[in-house]
N, C-alpha and C positions, 0 to 999 in steps of 0.2 A: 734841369731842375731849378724852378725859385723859389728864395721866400729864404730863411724864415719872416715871414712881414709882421711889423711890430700892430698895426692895422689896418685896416682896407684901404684907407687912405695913399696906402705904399702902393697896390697894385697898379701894376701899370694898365691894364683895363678891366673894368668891371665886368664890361660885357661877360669876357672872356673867363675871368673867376668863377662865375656865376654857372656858364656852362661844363667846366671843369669839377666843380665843387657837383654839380645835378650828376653829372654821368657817376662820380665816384657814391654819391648818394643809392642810386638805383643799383650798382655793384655791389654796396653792404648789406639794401633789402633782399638781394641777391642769396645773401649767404659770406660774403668775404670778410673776412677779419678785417678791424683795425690797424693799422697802423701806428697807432699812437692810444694813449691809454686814457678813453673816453671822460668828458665829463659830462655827456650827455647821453640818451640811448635813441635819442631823434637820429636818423641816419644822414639827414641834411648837416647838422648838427658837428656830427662826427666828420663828418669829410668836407667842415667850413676847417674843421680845428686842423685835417691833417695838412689842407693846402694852408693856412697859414702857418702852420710848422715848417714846413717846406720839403715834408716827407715823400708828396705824390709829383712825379717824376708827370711836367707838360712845361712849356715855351709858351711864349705870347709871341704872337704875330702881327704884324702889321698889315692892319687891311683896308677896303677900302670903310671910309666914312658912316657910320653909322646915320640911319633914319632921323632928319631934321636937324642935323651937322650940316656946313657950308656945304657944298658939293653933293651931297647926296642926294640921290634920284631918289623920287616918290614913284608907286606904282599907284597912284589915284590920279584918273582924268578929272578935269571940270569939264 
């Protein structure tokens, strides 16, 4: 588990918050409770506040390179 993050600026990757934050998103339109005591009823919303709480239990990984970072392969021929 991380966080609690003071602002996004802490994470260590955004990619990865962003995906973290989406899936718990589609869990509360789901039906699942919050974890933490909304101050929104946007579902995105709710599950930005509870990964920066640091209440939803995910790791960041290190991976390779994101798209148009040194090193990264494109998948477009010229």
């Amino acid at each position: 588990m991380l966080g609690p993050f003071v602002s996004i600026e802490d994470v260590p990757s955004r990619y990865q918050f962003v995906h973290v934050v989406a899936r718990r998103a589609r869990k509360l339109q789901g039906g699942a409770r919050p974890l933490v005591a909304p101050n929104s009823r946007k579902p995105t919303r709710i599950a930005q506040q509870e990964a920066m709480a640091g209440v939803l239990d995910f790791t960041f990984v290190k991976g390779a390179p994101a798209e148009g970072e040194e090193g990264a392969e494109s998948s477009e021929r010229e």
